[in-house]
C-alpha positions as CSV (number, residue, x, y, z in Angstrom):
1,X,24.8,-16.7,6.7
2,X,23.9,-13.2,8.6
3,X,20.5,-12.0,7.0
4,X,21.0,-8.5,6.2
5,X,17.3,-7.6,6.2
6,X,13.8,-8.8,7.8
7,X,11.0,-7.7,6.2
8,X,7.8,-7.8,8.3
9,X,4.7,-8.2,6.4
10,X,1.3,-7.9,8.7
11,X,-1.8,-9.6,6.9
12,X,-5.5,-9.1,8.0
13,X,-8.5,-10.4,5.4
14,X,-6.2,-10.3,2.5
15,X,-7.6,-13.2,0.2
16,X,-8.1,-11.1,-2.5
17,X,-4.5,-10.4,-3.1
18,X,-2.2,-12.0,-0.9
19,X,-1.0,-14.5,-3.7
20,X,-0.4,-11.6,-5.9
21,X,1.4,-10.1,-2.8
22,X,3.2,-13.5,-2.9
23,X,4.4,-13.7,-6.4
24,X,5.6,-10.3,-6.5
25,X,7.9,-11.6,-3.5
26,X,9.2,-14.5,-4.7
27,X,10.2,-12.7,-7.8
28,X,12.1,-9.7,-6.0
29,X,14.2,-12.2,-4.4
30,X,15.6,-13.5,-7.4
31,X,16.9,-9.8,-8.1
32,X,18.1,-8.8,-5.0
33,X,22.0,-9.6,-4.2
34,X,21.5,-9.5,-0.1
35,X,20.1,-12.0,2.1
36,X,16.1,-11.1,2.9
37,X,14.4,-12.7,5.9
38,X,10.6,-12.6,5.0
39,X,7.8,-13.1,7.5
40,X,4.1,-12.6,7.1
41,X,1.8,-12.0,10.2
42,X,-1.4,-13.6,9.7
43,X,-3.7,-11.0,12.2
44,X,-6.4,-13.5,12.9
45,X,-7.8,-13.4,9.4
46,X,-11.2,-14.8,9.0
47,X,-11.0,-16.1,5.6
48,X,-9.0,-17.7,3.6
49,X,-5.9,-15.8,3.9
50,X,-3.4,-17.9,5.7
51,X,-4.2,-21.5,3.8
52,X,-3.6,-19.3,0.6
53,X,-0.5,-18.2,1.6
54,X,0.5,-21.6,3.4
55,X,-0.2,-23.3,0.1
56,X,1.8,-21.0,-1.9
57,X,4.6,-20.8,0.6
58,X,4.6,-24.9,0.3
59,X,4.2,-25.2,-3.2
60,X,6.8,-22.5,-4.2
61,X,9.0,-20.8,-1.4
62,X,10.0,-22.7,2.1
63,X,11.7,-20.0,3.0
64,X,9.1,-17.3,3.4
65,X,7.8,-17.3,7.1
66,X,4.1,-16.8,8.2
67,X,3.3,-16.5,12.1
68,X,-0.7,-16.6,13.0
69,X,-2.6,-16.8,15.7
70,X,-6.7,-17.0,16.1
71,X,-7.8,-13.8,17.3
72,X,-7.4,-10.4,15.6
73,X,-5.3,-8.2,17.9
74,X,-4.5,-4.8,15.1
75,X,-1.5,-4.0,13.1
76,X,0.3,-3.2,16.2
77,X,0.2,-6.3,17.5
78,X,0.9,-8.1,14.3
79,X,3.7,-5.7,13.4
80,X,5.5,-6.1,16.8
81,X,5.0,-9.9,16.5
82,X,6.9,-10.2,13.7
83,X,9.8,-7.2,14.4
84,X,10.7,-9.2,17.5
85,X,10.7,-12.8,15.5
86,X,13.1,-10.8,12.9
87,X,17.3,-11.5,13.1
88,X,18.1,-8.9,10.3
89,X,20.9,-6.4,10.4
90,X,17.8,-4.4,9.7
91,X,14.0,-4.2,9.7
92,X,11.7,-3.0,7.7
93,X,7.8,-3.5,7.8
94,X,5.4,-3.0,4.4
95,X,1.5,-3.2,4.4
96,X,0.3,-6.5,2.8
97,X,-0.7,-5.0,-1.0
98,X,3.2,-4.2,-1.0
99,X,1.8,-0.5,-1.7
100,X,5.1,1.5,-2.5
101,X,6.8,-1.7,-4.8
102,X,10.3,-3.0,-4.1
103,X,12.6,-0.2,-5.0
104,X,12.0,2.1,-1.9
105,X,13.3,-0.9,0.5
106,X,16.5,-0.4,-1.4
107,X,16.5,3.0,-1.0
108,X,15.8,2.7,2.6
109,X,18.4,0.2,3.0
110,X,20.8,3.1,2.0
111,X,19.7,5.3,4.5
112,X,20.1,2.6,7.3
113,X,23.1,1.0,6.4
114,X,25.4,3.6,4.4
115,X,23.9,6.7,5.9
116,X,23.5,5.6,9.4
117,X,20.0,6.5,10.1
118,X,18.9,4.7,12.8
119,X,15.2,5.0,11.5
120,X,13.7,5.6,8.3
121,X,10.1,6.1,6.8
122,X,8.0,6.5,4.0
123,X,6.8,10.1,3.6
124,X,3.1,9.8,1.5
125,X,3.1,13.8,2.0
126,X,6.3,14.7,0.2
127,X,6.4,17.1,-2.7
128,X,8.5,14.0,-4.3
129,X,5.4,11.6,-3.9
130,X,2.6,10.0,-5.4
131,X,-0.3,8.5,-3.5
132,X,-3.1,11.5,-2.2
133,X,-3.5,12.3,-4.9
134,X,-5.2,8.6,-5.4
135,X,-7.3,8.8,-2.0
136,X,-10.8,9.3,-1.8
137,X,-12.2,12.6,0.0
138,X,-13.0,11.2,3.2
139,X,-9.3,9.4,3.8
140,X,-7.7,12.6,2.8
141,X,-10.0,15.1,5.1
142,X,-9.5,11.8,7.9
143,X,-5.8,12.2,7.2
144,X,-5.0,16.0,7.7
145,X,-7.2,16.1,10.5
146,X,-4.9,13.2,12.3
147,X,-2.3,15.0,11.5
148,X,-3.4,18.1,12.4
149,X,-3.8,16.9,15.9
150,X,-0.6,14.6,16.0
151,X,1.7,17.2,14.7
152,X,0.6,19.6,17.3
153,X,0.1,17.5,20.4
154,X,2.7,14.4,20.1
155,X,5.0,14.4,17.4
156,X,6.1,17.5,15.6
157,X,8.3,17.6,12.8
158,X,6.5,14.4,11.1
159,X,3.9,15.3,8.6
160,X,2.8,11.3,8.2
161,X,3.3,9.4,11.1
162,X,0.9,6.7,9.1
163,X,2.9,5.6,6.1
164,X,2.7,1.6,6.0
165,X,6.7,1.9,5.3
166,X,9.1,2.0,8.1
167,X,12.8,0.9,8.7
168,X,14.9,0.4,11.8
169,X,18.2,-0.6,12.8
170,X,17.5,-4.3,14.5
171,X,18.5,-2.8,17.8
172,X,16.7,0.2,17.3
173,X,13.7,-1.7,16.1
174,X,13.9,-4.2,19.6
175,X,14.0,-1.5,21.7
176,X,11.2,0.2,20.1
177,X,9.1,-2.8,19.8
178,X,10.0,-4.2,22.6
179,X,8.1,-1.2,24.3
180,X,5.6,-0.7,22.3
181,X,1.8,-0.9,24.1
182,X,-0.5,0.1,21.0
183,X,-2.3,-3.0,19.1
184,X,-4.2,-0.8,16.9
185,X,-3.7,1.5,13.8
186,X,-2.0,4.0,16.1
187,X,0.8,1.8,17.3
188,X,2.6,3.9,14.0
189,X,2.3,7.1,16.3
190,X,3.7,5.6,19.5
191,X,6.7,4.1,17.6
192,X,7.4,8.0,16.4
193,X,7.2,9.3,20.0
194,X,9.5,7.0,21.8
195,X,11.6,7.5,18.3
196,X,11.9,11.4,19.8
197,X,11.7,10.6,23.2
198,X,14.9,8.2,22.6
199,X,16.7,10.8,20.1
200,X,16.6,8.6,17.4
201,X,17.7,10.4,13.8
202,X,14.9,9.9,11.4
203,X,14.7,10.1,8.0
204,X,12.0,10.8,5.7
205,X,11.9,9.7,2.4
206,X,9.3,9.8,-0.4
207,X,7.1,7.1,-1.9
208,X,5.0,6.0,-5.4
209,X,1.9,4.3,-4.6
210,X,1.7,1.4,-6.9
211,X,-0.3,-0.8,-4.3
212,X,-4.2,-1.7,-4.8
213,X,-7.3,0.3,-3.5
214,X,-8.8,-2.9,-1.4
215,X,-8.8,-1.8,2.0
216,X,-9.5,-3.5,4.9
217,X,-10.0,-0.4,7.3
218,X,-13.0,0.1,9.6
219,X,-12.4,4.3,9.0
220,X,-15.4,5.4,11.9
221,X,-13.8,2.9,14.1
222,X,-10.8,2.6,13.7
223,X,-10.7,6.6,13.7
224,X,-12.0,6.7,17.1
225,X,-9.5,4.0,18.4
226,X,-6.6,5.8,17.0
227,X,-7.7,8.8,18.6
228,X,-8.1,8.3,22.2
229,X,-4.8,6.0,21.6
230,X,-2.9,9.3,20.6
231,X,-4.4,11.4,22.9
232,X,-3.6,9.3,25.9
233,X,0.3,8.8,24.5
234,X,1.6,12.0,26.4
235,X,-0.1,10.5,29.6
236,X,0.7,7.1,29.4
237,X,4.3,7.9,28.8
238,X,5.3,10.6,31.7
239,X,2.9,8.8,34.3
240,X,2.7,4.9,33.4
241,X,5.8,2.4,34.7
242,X,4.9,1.1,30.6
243,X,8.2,2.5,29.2
C-alpha cells in the first residue's frame, strides 16, 4: 500500500514526555483514514529517551519507526535523517512535544495535496494564532530579533522561518534535504532559502500551541550557532560548490 504521509519526528532529551508524545500517536492513527508513515529520530539523547520509546514501540505499535545514532549532531541533522528515510506522497516534520496537536497536519495535507503547494508551514506569528503569547520575554525579544535580521538579509516574505511545523511534497522535500548543510537550529532557515532560490510556492498557515513548556534549547548557544549559520547562508550559497 502507497503511504500517503511520513511524518518525521526529531527527539533530543525527551524522557519527560516522549511516552505521552507516544500515546497521543498511537491514538491519532486510529482516527485518521490515510496511511501515516511515522519515524522518530533519536538525536543522540543522553537519557533515557530511546529505551522509553523502544519499549513502548514494542509493547504497543511495531509500526512506528525510531532511527538513533550515538552522538548528538542538531535538529538539522536529525530532521534530514529522517526526511530522506521517509517514502510518503508527502512529508511533514513536528517537534517531539507534538506542539500544534493533530489537526493542523490535516490541514496541511490540504494545502499539499488538493491545493498543490509544494511547501507548507506553520506560521506562530499569524493574527490567526496562538503561541507568543505563551513565551517567556527572553524567547520572544530572541525571536523578533532573529527575525529581524533573517527577514532583512536571507529570506523576506517569511515572518517565522522557525516554526517546528513544516510540509513538503516527497520530491520537493528530497531535493531540499538532499542539499541541506545545516545540523543545527538554523537548518529551518536554509530549507527557506533554497525554498526561494528553487521558486517553490509556500504557504503559510496558522497554528494553536497546545504542546508543553519543557524545552530542551541551550538559548545563548544555540543563539550564537544560528547566527553565524544565517549570516554565512548568502555566502555559502553563491560561492560554495555545496548546492
Amino acid at each position: 500500500m502507497d503511504v500517503k504521509l511520513s511524518l518525521i519526528i526529531p527527539i533530543y532529551n525527551a524522557e519527560a514526555f516522549i511516552l505521552d508524545t507516544l500515546m497521543r500517536l498511537n491514538e491519532w492513527k486510529q482516527k485518521i483514514s490515510y496511511s501515516v508513515q511515522i519515524i522518530l529520530v533519536d538525536d543522540g539523547s543522553k537519557d533515557s529517551t530511546k529505551k522509553i520509546a523502544e519499549n513502548y514501540i514494542k509493547a504497543n505499535d511495531l509500526s512506528i519507526e525510531i532511527l538513533s545514532y550515538k552522538v548528538n549532531q542538531g535538529k538539522g541533522y536529525a530532521v534530514k535523517h529522517g526526511m530522506l528515510a521517509g517514502v510518503g506522497k508527502y512529508k511533514i516534520f513536528t517537534d517531539a512535544d507534538i506542539p500544534f496537536g493533530f489537526e493542523v497536519i490535516n490541514t496541511m495535507l490540504y494545502y499539499l495535496d488538493f491545493k498543490e503547494f509544494d511547501v507548507c508551514i506553520g506560521n506562530r506569528k499569524s493574527v490567526n494564532s496562538i503561541y507568543f503569547t505563551k513565551m517567556s520575554l527572553i524567547r520572544k525579544l530572541s525571536s523578533r530579533f532573529f527575525t529581524m535580521v533573517i527577514s532583512r538579509y536571507v529570506v523576506t516574505g517569511v515572518t517565522d522561518t522557525q516554526c517546528g511545523l513544516k510540509g513538503f511534497k516527497a520530491e520537493v522535500a528530497d531535493l531540499l534535504f538532499s542539499k541541506l548543510q545545516t545540523k543545527g537550529f538554523a537548518f529551518d532557515v536554509e530549507i527557506l532559502y533554497l525554498c526561494y532560490k528553487y521558486e517553490f510556492d509556500i504557504k503559510k498557515i496558522p497554528v494553536v500551541f497546545v504542546g508543553n513548556d519543557i524545552s530542551t534549547i541551550n538559548l545563548t548557544k544555540n543563539s550564537i550557532q544560528m547566527l553565524y549559520n544565517i549570516i554565512c547562508l548568502p555566502f555559502r550559497y553563491h560561492f560554495s560548490n555545496k548546492y
